[in-house]
PDB file of N, CA, C and O in Angstrom:
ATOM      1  N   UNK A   1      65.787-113.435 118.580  1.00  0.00           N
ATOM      2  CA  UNK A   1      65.863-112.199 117.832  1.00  0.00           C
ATOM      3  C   UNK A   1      67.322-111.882 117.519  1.00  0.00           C
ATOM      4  O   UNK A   1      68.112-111.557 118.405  1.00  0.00           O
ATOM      5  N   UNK A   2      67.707-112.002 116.044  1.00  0.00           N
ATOM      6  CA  UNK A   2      69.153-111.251 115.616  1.00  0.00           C
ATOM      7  C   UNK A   2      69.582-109.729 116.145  1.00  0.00           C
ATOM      8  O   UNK A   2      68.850-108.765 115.918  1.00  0.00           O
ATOM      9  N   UNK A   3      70.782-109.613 116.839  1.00  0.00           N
ATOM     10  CA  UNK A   3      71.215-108.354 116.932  1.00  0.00           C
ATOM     11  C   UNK A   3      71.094-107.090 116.039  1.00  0.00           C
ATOM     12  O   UNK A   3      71.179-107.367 114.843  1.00  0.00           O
ATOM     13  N   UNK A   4      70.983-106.264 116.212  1.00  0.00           N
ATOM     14  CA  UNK A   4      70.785-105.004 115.012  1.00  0.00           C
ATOM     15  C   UNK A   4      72.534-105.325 114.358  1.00  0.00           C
ATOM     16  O   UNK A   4      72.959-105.718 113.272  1.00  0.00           O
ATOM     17  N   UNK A   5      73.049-105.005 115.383  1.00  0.00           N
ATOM     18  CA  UNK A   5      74.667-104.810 114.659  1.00  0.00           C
ATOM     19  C   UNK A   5      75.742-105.679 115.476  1.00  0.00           C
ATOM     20  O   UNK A   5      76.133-105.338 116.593  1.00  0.00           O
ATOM     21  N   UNK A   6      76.010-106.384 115.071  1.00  0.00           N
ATOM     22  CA  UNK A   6      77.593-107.685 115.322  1.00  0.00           C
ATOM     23  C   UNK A   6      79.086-106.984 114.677  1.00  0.00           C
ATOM     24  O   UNK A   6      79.213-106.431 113.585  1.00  0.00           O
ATOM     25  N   UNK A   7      80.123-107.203 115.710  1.00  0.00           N
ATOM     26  CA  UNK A   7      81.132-107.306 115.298  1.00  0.00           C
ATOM     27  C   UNK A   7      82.269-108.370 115.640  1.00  0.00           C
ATOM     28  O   UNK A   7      82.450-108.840 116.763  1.00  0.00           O
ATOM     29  N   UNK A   8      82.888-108.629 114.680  1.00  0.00           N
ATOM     30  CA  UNK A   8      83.927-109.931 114.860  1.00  0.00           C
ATOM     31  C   UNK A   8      85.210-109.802 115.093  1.00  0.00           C
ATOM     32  O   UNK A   8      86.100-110.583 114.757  1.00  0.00           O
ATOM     33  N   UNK A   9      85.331-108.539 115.831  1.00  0.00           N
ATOM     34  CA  UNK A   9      86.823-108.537 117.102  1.00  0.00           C
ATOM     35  C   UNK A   9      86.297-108.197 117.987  1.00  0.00           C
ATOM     36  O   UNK A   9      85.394-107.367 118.092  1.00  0.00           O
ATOM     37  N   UNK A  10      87.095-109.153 119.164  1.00  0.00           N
ATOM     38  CA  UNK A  10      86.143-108.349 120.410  1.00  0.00           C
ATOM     39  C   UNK A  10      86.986-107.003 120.924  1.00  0.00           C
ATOM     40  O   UNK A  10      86.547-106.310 121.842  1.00  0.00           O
ATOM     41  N   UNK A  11      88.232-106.704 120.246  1.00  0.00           N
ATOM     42  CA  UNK A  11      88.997-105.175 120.479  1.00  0.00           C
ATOM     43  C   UNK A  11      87.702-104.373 120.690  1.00  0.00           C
ATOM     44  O   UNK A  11      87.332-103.842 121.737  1.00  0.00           O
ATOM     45  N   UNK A  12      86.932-104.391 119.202  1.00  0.00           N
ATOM     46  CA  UNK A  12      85.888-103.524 119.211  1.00  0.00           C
ATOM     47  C   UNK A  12      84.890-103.097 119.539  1.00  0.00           C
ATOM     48  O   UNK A  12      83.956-103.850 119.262  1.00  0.00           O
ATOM     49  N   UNK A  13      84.598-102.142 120.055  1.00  0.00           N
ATOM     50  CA  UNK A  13      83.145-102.175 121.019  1.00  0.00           C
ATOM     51  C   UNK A  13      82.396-101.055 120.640  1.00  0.00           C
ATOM     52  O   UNK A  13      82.630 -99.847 120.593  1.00  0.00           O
ATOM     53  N   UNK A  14      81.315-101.857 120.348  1.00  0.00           N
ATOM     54  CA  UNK A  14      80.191-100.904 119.805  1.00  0.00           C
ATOM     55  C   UNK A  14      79.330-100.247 121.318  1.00  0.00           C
ATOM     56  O   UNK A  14      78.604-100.738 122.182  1.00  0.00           O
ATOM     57  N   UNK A  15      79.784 -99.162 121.085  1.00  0.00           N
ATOM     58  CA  UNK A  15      78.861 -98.611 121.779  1.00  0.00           C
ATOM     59  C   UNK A  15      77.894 -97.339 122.217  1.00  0.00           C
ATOM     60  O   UNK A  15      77.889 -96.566 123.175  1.00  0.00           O
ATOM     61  N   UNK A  16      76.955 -97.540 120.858  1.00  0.00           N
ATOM     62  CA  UNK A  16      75.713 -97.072 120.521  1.00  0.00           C
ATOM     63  C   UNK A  16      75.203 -97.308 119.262  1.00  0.00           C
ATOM     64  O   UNK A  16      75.917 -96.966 118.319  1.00  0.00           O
ATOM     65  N   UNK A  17      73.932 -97.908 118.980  1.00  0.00           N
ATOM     66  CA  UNK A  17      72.909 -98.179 118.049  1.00  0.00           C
ATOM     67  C   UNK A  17      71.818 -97.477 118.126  1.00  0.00           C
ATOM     68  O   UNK A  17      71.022 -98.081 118.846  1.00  0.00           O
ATOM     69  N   UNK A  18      71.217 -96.108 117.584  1.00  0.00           N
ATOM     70  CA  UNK A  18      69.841 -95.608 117.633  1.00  0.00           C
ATOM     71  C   UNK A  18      69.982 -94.828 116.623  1.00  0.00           C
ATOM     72  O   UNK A  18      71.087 -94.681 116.100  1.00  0.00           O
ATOM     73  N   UNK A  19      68.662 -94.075 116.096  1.00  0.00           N
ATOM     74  CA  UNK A  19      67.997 -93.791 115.138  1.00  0.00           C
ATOM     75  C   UNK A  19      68.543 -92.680 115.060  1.00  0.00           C
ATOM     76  O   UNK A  19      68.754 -91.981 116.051  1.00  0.00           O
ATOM     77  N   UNK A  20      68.973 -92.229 113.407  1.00  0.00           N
ATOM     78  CA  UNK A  20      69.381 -90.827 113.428  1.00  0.00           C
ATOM     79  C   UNK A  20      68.662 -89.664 113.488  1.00  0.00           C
ATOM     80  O   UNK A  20      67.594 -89.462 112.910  1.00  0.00           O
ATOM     81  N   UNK A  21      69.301 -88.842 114.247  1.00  0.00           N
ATOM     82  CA  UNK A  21      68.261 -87.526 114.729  1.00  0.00           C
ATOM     83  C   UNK A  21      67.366 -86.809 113.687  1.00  0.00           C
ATOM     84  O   UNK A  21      66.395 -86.175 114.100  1.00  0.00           O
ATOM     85  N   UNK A  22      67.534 -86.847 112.857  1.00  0.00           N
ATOM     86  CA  UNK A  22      66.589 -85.961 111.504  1.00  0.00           C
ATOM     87  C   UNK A  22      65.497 -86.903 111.086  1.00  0.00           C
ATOM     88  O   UNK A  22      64.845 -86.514 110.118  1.00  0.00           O
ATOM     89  N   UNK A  23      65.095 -88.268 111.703  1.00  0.00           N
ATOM     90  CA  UNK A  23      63.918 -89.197 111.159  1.00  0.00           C
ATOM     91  C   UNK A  23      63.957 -89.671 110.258  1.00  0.00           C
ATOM     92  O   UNK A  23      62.890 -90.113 109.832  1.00  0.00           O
ATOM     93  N   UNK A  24      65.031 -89.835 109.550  1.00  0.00           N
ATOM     94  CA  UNK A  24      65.291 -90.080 108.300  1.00  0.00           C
ATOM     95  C   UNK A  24      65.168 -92.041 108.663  1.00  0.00           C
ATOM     96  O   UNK A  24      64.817 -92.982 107.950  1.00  0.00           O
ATOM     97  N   UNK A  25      65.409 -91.997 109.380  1.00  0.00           N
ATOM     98  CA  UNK A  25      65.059 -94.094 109.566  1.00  0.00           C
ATOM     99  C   UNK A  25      66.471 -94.880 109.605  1.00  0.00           C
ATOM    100  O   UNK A  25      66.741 -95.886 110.261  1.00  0.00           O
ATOM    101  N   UNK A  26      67.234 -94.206 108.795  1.00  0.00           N
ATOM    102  CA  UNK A  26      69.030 -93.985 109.259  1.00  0.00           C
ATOM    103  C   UNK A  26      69.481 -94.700 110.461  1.00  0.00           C
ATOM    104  O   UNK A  26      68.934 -94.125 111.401  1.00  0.00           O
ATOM    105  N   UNK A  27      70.192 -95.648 110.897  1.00  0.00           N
ATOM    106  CA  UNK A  27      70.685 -96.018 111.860  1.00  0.00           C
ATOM    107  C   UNK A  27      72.225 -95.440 112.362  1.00  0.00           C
ATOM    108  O   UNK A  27      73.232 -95.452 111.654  1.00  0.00           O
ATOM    109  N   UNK A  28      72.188 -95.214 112.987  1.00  0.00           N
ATOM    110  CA  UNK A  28      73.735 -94.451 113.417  1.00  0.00           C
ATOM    111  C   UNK A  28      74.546 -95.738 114.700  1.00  0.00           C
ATOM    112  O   UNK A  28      74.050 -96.337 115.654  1.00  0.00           O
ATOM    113  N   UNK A  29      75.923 -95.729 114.128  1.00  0.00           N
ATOM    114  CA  UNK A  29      76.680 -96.874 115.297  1.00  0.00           C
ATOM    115  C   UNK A  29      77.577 -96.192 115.419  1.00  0.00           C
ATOM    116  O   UNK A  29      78.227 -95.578 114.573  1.00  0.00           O
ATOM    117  N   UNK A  30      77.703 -96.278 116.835  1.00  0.00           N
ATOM    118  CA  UNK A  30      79.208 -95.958 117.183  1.00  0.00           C
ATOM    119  C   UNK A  30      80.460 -97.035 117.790  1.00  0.00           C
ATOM    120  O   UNK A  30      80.045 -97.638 118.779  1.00  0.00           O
ATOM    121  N   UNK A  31      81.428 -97.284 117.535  1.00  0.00           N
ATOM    122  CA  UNK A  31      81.995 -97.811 118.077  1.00  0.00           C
ATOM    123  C   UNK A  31      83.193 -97.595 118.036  1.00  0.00           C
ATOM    124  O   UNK A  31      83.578 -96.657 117.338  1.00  0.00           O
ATOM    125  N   UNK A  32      84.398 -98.605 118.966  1.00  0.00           N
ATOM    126  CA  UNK A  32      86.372 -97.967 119.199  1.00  0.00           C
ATOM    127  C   UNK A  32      86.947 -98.892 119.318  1.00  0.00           C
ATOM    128  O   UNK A  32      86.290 -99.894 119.599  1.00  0.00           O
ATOM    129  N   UNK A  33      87.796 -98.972 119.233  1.00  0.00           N
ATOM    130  CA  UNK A  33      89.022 -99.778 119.392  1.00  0.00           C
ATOM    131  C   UNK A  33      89.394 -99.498 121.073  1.00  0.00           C
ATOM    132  O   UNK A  33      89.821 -98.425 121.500  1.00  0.00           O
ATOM    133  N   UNK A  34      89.096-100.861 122.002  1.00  0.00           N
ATOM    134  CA  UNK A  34      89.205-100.737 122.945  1.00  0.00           C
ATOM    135  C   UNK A  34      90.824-100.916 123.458  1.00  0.00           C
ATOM    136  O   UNK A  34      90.972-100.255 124.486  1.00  0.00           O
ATOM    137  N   UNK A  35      91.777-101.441 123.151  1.00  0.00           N
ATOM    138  CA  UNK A  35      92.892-102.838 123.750  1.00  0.00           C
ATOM    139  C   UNK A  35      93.951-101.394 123.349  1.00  0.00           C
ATOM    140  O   UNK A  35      94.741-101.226 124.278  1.00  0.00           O
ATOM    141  N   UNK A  36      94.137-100.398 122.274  1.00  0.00           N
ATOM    142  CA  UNK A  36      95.698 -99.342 122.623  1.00  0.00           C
ATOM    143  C   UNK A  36      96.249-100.404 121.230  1.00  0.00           C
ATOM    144  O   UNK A  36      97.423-100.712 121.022  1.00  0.00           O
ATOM    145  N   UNK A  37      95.197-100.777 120.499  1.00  0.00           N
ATOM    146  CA  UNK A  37      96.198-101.489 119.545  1.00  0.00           C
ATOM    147  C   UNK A  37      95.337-101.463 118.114  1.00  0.00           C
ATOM    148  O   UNK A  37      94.137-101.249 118.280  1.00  0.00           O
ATOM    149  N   UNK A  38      95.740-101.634 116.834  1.00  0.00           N
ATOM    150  CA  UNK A  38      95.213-101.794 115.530  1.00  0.00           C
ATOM    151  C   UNK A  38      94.251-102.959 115.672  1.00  0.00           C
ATOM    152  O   UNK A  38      94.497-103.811 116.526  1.00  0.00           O
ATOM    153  N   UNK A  39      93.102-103.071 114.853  1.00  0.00           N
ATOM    154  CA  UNK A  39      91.879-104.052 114.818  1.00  0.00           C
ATOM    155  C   UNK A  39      91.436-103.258 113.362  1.00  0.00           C
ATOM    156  O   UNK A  39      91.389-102.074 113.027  1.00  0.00           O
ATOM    157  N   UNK A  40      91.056-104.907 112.501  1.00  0.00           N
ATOM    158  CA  UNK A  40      90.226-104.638 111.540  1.00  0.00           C
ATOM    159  C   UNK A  40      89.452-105.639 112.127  1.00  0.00           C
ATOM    160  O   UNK A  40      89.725-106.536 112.924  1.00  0.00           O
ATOM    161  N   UNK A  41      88.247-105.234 111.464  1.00  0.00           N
ATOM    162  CA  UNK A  41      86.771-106.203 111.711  1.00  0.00           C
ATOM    163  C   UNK A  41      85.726-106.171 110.986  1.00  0.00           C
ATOM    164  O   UNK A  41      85.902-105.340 110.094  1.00  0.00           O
ATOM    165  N   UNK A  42      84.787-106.626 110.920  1.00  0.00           N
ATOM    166  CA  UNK A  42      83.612-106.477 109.913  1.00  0.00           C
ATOM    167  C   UNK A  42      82.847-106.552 110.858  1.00  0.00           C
ATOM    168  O   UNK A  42      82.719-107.454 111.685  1.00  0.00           O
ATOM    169  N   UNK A  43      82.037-105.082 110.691  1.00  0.00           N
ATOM    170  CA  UNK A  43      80.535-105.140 111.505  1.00  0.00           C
ATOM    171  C   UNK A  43      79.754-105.248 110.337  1.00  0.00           C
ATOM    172  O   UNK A  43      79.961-104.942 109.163  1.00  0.00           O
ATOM    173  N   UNK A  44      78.502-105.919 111.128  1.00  0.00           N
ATOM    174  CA  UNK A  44      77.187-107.064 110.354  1.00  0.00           C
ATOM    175  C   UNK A  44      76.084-106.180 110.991  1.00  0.00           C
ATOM    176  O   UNK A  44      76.060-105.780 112.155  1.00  0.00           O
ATOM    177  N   UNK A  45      75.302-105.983 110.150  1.00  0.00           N
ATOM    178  CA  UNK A  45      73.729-105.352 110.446  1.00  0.00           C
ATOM    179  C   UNK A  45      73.016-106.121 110.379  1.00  0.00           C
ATOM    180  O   UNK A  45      73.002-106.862 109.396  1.00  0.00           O
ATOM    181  N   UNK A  46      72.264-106.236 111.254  1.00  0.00           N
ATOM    182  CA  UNK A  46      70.880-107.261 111.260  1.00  0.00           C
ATOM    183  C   UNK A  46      69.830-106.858 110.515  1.00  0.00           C
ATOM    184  O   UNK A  46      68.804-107.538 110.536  1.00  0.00           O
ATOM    185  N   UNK A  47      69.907-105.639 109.700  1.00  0.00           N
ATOM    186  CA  UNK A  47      69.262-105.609 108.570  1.00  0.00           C
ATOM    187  C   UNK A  47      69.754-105.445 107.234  1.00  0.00           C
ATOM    188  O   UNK A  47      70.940-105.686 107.007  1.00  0.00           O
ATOM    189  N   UNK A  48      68.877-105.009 106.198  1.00  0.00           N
ATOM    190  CA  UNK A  48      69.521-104.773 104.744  1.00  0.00           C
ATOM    191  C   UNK A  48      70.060-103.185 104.552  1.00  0.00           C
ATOM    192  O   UNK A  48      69.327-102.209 104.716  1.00  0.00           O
ATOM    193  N   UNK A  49      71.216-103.128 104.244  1.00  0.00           N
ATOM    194  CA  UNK A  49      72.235-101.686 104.697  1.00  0.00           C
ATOM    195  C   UNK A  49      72.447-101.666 103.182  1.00  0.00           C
ATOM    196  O   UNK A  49      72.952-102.583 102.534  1.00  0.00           O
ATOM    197  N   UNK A  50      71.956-100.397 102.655  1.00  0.00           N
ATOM    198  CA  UNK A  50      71.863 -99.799 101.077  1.00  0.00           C
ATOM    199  C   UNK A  50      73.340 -99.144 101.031  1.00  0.00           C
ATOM    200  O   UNK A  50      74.266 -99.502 100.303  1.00  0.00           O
ATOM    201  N   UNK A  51      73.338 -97.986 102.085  1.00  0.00           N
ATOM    202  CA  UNK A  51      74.873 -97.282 101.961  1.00  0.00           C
ATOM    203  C   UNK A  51      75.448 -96.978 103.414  1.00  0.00           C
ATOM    204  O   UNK A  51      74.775 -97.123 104.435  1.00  0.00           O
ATOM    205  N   UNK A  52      76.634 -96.585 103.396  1.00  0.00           N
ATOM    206  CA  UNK A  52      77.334 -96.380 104.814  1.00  0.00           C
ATOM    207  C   UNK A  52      78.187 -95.345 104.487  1.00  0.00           C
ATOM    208  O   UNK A  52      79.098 -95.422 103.663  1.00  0.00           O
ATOM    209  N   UNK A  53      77.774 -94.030 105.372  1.00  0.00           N
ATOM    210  CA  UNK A  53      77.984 -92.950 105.343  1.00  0.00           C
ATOM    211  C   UNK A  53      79.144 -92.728 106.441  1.00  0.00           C
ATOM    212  O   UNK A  53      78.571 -93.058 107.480  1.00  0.00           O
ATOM    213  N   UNK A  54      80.089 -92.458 106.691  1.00  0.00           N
ATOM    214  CA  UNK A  54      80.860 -91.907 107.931  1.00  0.00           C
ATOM    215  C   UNK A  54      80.552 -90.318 108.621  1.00  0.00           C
ATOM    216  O   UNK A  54      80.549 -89.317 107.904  1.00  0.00           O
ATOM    217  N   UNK A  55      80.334 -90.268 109.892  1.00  0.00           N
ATOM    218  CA  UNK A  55      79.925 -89.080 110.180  1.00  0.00           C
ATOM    219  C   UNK A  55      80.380 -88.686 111.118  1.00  0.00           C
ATOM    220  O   UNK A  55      81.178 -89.397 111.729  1.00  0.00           O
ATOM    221  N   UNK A  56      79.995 -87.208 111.657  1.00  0.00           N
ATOM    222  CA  UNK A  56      80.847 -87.039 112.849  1.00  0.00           C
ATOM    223  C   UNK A  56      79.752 -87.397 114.398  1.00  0.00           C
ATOM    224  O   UNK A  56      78.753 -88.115 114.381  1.00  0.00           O
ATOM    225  N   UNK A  57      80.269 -86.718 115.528  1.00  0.00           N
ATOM    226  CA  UNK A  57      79.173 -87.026 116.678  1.00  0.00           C
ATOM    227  C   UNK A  57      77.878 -86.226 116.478  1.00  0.00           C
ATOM    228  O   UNK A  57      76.863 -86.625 117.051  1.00  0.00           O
ATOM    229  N   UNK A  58      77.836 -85.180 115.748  1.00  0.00           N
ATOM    230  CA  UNK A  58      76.666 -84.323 115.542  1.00  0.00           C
ATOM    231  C   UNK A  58      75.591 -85.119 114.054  1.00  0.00           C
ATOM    232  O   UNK A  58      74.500 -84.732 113.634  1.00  0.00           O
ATOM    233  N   UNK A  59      76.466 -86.330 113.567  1.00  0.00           N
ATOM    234  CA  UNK A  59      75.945 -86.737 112.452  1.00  0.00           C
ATOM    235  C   UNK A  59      75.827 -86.149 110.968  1.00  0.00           C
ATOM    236  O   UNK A  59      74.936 -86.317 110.135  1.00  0.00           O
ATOM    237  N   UNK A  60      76.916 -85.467 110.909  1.00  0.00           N
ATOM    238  CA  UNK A  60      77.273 -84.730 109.784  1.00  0.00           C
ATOM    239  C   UNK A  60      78.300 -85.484 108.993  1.00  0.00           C
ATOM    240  O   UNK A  60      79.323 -85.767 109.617  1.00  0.00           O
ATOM    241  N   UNK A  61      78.225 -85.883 107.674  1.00  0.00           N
ATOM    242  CA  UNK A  61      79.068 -86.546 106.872  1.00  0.00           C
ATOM    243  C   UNK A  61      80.170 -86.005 106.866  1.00  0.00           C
ATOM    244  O   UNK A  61      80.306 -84.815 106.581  1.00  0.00           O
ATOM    245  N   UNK A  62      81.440 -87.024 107.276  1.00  0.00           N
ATOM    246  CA  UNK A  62      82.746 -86.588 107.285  1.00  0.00           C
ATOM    247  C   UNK A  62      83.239 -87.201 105.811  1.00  0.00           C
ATOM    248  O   UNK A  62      84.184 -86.638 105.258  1.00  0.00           O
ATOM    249  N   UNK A  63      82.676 -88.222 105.243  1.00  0.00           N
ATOM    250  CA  UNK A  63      83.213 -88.731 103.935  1.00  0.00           C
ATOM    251  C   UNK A  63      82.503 -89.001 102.840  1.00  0.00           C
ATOM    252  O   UNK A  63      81.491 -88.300 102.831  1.00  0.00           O
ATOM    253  N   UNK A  64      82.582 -89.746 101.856  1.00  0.00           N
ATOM    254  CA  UNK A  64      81.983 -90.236 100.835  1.00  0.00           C
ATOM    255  C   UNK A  64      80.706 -91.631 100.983  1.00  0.00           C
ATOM    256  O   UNK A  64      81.017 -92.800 101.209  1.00  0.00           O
ATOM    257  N   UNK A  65      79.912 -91.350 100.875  1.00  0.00           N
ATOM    258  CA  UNK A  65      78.920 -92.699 100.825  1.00  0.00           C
ATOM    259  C   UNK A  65      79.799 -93.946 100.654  1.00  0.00           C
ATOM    260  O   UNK A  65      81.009 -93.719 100.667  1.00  0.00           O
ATOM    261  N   UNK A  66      79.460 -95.068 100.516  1.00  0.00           N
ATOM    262  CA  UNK A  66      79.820 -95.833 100.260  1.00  0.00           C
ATOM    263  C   UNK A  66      78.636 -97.201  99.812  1.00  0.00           C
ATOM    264  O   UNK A  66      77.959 -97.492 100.799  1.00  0.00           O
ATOM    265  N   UNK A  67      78.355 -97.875  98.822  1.00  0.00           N
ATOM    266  CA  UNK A  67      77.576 -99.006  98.653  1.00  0.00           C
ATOM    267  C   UNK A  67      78.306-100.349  99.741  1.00  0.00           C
ATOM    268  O   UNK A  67      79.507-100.535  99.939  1.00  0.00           O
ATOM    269  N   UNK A  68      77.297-101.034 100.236  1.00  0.00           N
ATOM    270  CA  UNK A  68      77.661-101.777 100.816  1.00  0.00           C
ATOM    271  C   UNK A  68      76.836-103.468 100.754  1.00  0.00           C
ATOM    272  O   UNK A  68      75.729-103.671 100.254  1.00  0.00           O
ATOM    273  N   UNK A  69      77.637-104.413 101.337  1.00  0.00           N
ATOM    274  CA  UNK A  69      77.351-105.247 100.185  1.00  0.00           C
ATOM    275  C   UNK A  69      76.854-106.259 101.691  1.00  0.00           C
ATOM    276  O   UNK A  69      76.070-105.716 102.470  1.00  0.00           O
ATOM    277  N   UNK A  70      77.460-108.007 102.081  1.00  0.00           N
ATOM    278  CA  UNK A  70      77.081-108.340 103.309  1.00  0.00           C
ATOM    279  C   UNK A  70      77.706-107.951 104.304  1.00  0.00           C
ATOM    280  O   UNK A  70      77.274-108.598 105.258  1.00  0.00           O
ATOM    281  N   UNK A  71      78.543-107.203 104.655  1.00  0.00           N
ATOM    282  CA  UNK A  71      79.736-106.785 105.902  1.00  0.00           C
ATOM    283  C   UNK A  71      80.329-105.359 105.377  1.00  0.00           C
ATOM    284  O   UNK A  71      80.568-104.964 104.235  1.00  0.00           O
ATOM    285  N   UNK A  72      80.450-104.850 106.427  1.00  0.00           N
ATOM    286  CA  UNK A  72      81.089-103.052 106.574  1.00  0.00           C
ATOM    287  C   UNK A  72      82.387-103.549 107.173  1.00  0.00           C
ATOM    288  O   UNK A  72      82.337-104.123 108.261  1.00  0.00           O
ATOM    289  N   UNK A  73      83.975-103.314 106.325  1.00  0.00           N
ATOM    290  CA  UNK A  73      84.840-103.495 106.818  1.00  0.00           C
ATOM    291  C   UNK A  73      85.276-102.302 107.816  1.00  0.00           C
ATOM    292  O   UNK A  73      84.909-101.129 107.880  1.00  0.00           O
ATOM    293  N   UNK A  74      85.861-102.778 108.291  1.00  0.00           N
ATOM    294  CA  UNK A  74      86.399-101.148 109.090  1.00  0.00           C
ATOM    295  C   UNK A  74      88.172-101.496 109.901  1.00  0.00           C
ATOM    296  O   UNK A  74      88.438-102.563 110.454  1.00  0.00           O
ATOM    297  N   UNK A  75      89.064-100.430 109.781  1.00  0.00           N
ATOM    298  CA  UNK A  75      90.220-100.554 110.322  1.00  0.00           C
ATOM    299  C   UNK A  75      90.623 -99.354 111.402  1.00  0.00           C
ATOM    300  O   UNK A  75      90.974 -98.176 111.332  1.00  0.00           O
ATOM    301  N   UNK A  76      90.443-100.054 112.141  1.00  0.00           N
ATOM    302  CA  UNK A  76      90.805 -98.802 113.079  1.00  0.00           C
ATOM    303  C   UNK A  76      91.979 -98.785 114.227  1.00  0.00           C
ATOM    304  O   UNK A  76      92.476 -99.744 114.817  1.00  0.00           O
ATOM    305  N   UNK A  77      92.294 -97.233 114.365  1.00  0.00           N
ATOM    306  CA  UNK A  77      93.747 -96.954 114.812  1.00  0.00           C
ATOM    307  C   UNK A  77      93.652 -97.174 116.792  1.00  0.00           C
ATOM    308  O   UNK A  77      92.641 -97.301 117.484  1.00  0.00           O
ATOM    309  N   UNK A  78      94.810 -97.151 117.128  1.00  0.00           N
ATOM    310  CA  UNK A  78      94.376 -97.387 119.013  1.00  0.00           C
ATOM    311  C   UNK A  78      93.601 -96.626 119.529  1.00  0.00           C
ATOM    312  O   UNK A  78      93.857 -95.425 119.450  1.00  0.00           O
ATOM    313  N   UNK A  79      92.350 -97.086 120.255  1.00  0.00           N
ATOM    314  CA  UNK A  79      91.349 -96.175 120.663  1.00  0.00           C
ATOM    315  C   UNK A  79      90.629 -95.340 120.013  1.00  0.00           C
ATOM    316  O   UNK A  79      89.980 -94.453 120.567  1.00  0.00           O
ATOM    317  N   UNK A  80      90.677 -95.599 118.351  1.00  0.00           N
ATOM    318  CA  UNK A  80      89.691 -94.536 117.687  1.00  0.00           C
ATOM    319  C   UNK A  80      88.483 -94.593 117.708  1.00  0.00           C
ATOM    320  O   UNK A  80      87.976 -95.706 117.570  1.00  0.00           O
ATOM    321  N   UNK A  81      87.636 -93.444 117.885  1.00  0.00           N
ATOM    322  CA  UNK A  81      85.771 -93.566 118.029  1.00  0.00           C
ATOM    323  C   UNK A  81      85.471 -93.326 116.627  1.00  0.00           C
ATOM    324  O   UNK A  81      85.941 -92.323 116.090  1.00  0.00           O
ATOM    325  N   UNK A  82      84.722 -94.158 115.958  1.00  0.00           N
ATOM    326  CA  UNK A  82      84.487 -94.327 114.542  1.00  0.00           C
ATOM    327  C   UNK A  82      82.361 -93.727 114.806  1.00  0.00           C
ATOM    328  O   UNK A  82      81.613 -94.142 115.690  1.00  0.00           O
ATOM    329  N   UNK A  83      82.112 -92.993 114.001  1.00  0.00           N
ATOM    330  CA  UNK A  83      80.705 -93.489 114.248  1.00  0.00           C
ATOM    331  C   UNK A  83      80.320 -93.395 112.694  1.00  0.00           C
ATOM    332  O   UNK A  83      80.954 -92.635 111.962  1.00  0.00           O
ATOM    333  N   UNK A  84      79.119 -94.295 112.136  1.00  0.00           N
ATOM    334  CA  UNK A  84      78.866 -94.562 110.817  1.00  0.00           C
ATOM    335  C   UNK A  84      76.916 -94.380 110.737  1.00  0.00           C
ATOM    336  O   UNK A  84      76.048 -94.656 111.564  1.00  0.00           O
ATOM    337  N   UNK A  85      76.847 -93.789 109.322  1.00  0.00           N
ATOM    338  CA  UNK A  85      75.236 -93.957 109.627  1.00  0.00           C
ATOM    339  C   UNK A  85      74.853 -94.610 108.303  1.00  0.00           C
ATOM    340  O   UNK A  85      75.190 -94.200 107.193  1.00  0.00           O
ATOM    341  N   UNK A  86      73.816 -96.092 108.668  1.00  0.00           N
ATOM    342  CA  UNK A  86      73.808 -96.388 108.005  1.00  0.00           C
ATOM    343  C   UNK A  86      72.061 -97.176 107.148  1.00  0.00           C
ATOM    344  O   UNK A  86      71.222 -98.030 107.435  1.00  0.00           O
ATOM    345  N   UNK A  87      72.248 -96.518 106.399  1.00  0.00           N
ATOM    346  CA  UNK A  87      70.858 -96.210 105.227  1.00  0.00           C
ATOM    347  C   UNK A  87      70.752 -97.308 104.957  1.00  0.00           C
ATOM    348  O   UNK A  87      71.698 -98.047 104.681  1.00  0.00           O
ATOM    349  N   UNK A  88      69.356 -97.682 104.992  1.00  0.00           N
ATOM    350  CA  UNK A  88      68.640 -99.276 105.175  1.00  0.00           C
ATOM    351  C   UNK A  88      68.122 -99.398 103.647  1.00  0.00           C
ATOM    352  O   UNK A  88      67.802 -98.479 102.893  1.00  0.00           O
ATOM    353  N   UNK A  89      68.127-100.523 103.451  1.00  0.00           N
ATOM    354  CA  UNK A  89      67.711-100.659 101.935  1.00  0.00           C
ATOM    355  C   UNK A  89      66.526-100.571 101.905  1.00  0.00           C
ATOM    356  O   UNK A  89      65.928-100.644 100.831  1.00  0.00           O
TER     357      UNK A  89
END
């Protein structure tokens, strides 16, 4: 069985994958920059991801949608908690 969500630094650590609170079918990830240092990476969904929303911990959009294509780039600063929700095709 493929992972829901992969990432290709191991700086980064995902840690949380579950369903967003309103039922919407929405997947929500959280993850940080573990190491006190800069990491870009591409997290991979083990499914088909229509758009990727940035949000806060309550799941409220902090930014602009975004279309997304095979990989969600992401750059993140030392120790930042990123969490993203992301709408299944």
């Amino acid at each position: 069985m493929e992972p829901l969500v992969t990432v290709d630094d191991d700086a980064v650590v995902v840690t949380a994958v579950k369903l967003a609170d309103d039922e919407s079918g929405d997947v929500i990830v959280r993850f940080h920059e573990s190491r006190g240092g800069r990491a870009k990476a591409t997290l991979r969904a083990g499914f088909p991801v229509a758009e990727v929303v940035p949000v806060d911990l309550l799941e409220r959009p902090t930014g602009e949608p975004q279309r997304q294509g095979d990989g969600i780039p992401v750059t993140l600063r030392p120790f930042e908690l990123v969490t993203l929700r992301l709408k299944r095709a």
